[in-house]
C-alpha positions as CSV (number, residue, x, y, z in Angstrom):
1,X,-29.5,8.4,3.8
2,X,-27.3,8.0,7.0
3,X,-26.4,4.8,5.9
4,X,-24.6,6.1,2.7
5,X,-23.4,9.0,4.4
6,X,-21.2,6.9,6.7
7,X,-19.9,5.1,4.1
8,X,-19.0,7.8,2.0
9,X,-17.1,9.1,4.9
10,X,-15.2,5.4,4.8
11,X,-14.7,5.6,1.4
12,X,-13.0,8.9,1.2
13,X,-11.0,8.1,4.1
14,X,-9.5,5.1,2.2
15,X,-8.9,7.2,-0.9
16,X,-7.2,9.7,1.1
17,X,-5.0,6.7,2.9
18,X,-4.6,5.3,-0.3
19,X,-3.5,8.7,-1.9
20,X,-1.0,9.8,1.3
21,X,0.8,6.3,0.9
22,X,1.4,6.8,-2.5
23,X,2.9,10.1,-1.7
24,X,4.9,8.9,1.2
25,X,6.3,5.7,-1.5
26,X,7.4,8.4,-3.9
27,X,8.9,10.8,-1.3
28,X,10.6,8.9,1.4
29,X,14.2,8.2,1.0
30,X,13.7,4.8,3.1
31,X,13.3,1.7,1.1
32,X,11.5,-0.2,4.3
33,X,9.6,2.4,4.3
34,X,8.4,2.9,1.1
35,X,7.6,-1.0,1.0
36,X,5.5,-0.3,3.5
37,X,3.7,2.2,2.7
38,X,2.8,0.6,-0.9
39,X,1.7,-2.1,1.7
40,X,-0.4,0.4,3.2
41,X,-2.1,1.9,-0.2
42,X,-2.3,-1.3,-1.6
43,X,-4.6,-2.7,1.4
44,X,-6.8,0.3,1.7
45,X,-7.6,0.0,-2.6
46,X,-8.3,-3.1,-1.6
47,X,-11.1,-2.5,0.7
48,X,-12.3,0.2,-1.9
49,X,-13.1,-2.3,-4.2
50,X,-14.8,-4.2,-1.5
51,X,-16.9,-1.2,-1.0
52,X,-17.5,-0.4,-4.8
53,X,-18.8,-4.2,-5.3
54,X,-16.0,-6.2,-6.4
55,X,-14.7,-8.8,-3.7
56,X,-12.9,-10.8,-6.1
57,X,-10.9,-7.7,-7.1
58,X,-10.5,-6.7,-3.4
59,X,-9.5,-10.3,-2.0
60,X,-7.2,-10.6,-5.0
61,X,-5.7,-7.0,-4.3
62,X,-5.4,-7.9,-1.1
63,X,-3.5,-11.6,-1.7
64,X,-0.9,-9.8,-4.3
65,X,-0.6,-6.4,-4.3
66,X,-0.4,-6.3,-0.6
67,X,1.1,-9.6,0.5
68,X,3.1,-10.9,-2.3
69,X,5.0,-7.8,-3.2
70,X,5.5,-6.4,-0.4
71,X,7.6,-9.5,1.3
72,X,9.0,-10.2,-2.2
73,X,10.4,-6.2,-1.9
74,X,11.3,-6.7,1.6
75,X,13.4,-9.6,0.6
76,X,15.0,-8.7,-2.3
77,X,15.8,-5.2,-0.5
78,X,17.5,-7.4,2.8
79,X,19.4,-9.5,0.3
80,X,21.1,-6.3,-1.6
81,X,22.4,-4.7,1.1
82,X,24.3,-1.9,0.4
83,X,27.6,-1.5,0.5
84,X,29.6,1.9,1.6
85,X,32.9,2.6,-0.9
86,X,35.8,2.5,1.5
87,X,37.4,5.2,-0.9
88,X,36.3,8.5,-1.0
């Protein structure tokens, strides 16, 4: 009983993480920081498939949505810097 207790607690921990990153993409006016944060929910699904019983989800979760997408947003977001209008 304690045993699925605890990992109940782990579980909505990660949903919550997963839930306040998804806010924080939506809502923040950053681009890093959005990137990030998708980095973040991305990575904490992850190890809430691992938990429901689905490594190969989880490890493929965890290869793509966190690692591929994210660097591919980070470098498609340093590559389009943008540019201020000298006229008003």
């Amino acid at each position: 009983m304690r045993r699925r207790t605890v990992i109940g607690l782990v579980y909505s921990f990660l949903a919550l993480t997963a839930l306040g990153a998804a806010i924080v993409t939506l809502t923040t006016r950053s681009l890093t920081w959005s990137v990030v944060a998708l980095g973040i929910g991305s990575a904490s699904l992850a190890m809430m498939f691992f938990l429901l019983g689905a490594p190969y989800a989880a490890g493929f979760e965890l290869s793509v949505g966190t690692g591929l997408i994210s660097i591919l947003l980070i470098i498609g977001i340093s590559l389009t810097k943008s540019r201020r209008a000298s006229h008003p």
